[in-house]
Each structure stands twice: as structure tokens, then as C-alpha cells.
N, C-alpha and C positions, 0 to 999 in steps of 0.2 A: 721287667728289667729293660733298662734302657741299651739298644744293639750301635756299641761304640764306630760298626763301620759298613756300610749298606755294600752290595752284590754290585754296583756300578763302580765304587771306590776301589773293590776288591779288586775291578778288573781290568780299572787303570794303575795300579800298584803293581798287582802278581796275580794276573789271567789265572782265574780256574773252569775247570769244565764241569759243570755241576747247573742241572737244567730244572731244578728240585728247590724251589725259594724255602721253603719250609726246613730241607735238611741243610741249606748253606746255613738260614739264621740259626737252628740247634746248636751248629758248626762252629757257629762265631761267639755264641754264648757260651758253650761249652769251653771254650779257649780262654773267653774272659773269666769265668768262673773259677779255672782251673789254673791259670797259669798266669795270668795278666793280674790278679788282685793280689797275687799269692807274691809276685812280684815287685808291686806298688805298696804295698802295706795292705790291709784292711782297711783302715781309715784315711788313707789319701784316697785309694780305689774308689770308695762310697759316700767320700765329699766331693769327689770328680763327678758321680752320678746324679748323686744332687745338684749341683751347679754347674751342669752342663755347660753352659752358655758364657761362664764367668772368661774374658779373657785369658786368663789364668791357663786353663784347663784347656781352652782350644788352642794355645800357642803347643800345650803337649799333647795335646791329639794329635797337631796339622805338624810338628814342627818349630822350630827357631836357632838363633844361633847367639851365642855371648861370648864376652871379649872378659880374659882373666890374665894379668900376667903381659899383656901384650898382645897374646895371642888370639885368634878367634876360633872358636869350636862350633858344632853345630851338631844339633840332632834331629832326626827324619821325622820322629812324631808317634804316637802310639798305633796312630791306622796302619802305619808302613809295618810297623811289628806285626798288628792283627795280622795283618795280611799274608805275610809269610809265613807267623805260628799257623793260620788256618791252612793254607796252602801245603804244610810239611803234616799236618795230622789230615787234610781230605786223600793226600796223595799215598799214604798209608792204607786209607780206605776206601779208593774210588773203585775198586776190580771185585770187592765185597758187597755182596745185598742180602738183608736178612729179609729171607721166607718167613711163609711158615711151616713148609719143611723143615727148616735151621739156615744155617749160612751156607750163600752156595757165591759160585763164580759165574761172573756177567760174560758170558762168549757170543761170540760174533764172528761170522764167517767173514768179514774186510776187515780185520783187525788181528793182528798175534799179541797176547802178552809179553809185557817182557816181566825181566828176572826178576828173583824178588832181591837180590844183590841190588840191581838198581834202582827199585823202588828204594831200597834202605838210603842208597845214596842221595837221591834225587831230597827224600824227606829228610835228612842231614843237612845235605848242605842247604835247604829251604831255612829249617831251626838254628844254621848258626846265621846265616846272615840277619835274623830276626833276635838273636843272643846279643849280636855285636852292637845291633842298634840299641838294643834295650840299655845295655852297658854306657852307649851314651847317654840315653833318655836320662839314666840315674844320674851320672855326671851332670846332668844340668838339673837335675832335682838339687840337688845339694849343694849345685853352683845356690842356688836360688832358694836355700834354706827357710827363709824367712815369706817365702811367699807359698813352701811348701810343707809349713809347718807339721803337716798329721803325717808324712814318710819319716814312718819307723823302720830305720836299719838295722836289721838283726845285728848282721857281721860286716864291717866297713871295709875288710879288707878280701873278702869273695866277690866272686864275680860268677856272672851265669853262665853255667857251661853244658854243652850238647850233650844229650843223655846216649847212653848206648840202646842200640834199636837191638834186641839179641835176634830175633827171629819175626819171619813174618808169612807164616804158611798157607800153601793155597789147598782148600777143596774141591 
């Protein structure tokens, strides 16, 4: 599968700290998989895969802006999204490593954890700001109906909103 946004992109968008190439790419496919196609449709998502390269598809990857009404709108692009969905699900994860004892906690004597109150928050406010982009991205899918014919709109009148984080405990 093709990885919509490389570790260098990531880290001019929204710096992560993750020194592990193998677990950033899981990271980012995992994202795409789960929450970026589920977003786009199935068939916009994996006509975007296939035609990477298509104008089309790189104006909503990188960005663009369009004039309706008068006005001009603009959206950041789907890497800005990656980059903060991956950012708000590694920052969930970065204090976890799985053994093979089971799952333990990374400690280090120059280093204090913090809470997990603030991790919740920190991963929140990462998912909305990646929520609110998305919410444009659509807006200009639908500006642009006819160039993005295979986004299937479940519900035209939802909009994506930030999941409740309920808990996030340490061992």
C-alpha cells in the first residue's frame, strides 16, 4: 500500500519523536486504513491510490483553495490531516512498548512522565485540529463534485467530531 505521507513531511507539519522508521510507517498506515479511507469513501480513497500522481489527488494531498460565492476557502491537504491523526494516536502510544513479557512502561532516569489527563489532552486537541481540517478537505470535495465523483457521502449533514479518549492506563 502506498504510505500517503513520509517521516520527513510528518516532521515539517507536526514533529514526532519516534526513532523506529518501521513503527512511524505501521503508524501511518494504520491511520490511513482506519480512519483517512473511512473518511473519504472507499472509492475516492482507492482511486486516490491508484492515481497518485493525477493533479487531482495531489492538489488534496498538498492542499488548495477555491472561490464560491465570492468568497475564497481553502483547505491544508490530507498530509496536514495525516500528520496530526498520527501524531494524536503515537502520542497515546509513545510511553507503551510491547515485550515479551506483555506491555510495560519506557522509564528513564532524565525524564518524569506526565499525566495521563495530559496525554488525553495533548491526543485531543492533536484529533481536533486534524477533525477541523478534514471538515474542510470535504468542503472542497463537494466544492468540486464533478472532479470527485467516487466521494460517497453517507450523511451531508455530519460532520467529524473528536472521540472521547475514556482512559488511558499505565503499568
Amino acid at each position: 500500500m502506498i504510505q500517503l505521507i513520509t517521516y520527513s513531511e510528518q516532521q515539517a507539519i507536526k514533529s514526532i519523536a519516534i526513532d523506529d522508521t518501521a513503527k512511524y510507517n505501521e503508524l501511518v498506515l494504520e491511520v490511513q486504513e482506519f480512519e483517512l479511507k473511512k473518511a473519504l469513501s472507499e472509492p475516492l480513497y482507492n482511486d486516490m491510490l491508484d492515481n497518485i500522481d493525477n493533479d487531482k489527488y495531489q492538489k488534496l494531498l498538498n492542499g488548495d483553495s477555491w472561490i464560491s460565492e465570492g468568497n475564497k476557502y481553502t483547505h491544508k491537504g490530507l498530509k496536514f490531516i495525516l500528520a496530526y491523526l498520527v501524531y494524536s494516536r503515537w502520542i497515546r502510544r509513545a510511553h507503551v512498548i510491547d515485550s515479551y513479557t506483555g506491555l510495560v512502561q519506557q522509564r528513564s532516569d532524565y525524564a518524569e512522565h506526565i499525566s495521563e489527563g495530559t496525554i488525553k489532552q495533548l491526543s485531543s486537541d492533536a484529533y481536533e485540529v486534524a477533525i477541523n481540517a478534514l471538515n474542510e478537505t470535504i468542503a472542497y470535495i463537494k466544492f468540486y463534485q464533478n472532479l470527485y465523483d467516487k466521494y460517497i457521502c453517507v450523511n451531508s449533514e455530519s460532520k467529524y467530531r473528536n472521540p472521547r479518549i475514556w482512559n488511558i492506563r499505565r503499568y
